[in-house]
C-alpha positions as CSV (number, residue, x, y, z in Angstrom):
1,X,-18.1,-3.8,10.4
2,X,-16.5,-0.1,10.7
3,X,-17.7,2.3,13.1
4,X,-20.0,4.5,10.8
5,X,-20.1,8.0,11.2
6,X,-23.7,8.8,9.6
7,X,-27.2,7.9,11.0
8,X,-28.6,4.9,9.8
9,X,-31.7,6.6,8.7
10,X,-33.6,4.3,7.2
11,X,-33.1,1.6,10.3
12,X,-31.4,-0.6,7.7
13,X,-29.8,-4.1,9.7
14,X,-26.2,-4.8,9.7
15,X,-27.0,-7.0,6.5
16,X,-28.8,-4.9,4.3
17,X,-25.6,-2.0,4.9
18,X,-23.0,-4.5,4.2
19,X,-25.2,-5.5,0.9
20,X,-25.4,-1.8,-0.3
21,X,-21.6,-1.6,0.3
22,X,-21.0,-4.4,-1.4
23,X,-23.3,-3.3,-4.5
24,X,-21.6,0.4,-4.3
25,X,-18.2,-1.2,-4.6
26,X,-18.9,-3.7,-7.2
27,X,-20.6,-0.5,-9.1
28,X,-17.1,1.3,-8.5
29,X,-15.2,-1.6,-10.0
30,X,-17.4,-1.6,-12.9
31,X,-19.1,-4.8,-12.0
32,X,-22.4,-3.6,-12.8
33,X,-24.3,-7.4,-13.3
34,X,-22.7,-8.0,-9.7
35,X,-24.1,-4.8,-8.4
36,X,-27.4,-5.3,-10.1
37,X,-27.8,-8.4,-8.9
38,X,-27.6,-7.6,-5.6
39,X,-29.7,-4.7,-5.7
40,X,-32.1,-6.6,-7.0
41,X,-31.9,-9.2,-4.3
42,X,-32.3,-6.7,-1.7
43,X,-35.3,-4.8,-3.4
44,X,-37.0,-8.5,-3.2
45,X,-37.1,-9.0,0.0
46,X,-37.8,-5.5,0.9
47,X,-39.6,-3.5,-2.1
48,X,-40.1,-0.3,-0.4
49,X,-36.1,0.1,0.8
50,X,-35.3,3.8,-0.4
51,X,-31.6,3.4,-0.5
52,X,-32.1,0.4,-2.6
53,X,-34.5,1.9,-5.0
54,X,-32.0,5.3,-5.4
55,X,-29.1,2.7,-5.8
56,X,-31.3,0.7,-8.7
57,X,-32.2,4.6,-10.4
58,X,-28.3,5.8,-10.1
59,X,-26.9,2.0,-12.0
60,X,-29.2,2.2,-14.5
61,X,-29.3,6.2,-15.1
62,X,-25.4,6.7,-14.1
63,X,-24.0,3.6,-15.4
64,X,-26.3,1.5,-17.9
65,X,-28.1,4.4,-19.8
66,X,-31.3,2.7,-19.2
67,X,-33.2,5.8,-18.2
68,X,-37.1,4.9,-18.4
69,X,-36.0,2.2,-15.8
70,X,-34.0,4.9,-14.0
71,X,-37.1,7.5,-13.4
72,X,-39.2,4.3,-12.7
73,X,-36.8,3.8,-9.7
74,X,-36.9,7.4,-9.1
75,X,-40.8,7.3,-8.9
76,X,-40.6,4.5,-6.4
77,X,-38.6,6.3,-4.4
78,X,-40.9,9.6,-4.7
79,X,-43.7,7.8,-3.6
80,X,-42.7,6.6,-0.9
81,X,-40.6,9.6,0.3
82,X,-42.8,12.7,-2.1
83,X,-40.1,15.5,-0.2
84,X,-37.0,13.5,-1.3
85,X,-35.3,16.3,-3.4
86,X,-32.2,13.7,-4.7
87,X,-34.3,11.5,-5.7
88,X,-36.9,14.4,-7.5
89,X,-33.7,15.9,-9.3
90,X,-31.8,12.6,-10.4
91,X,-35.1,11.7,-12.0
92,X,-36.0,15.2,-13.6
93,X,-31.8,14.5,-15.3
94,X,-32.5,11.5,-16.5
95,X,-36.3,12.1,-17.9
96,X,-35.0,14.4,-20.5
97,X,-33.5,11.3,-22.0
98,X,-36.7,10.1,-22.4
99,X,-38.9,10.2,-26.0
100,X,-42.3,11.5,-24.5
101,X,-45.3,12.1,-27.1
């Protein structure tokens, strides 16, 4: 693996950051089953992993249109990290998608 030149802020192994690259690329090839399948792996064996949970929000707001599951992603996210502004404005975009009675 490359030399990376951000902090590892969320103490993620060596595995876990090769299976987020490899669900970012598959997302940029337009792969999106691959990447959600991964993602999904990943958020099963570790259900409170932010990056995974923003990555899950951003495929299915960004590239699937599936917002309700996108703010439910985004909520995970906010519970866990209530100050995370991203995460607070991607799912404020994608909640006026939303039919709310």
């Amino acid at each position: 693996m490359s030399e990376r030149t951000w902090e590892n802020t969320y103490d993620l192994s060596d595995t876990q950051l090769e299976d987020l690259e490899e669900a970012e690329t598959l997302m940029e090839k337009m792969d999106l089953s691959g990447a959600e399948r991964v993602l999904l792996s990943m958020l099963e064996a570790n259900p409170q992993c932010v990056p995974v949970l923003s990555n899950l929000g951003y495929l299915y707001g960004k590239h699937l249109s599936e917002f309700e599951n996108a703010v439910e992603y985004y909520d995970r996210v906010l519970e866990i990290e209530p100050d995370n502004a991203w995460a607070r404005d991607a799912r404020r975009r994608y909640s006026r998608y939303l039919n709310r009675d």
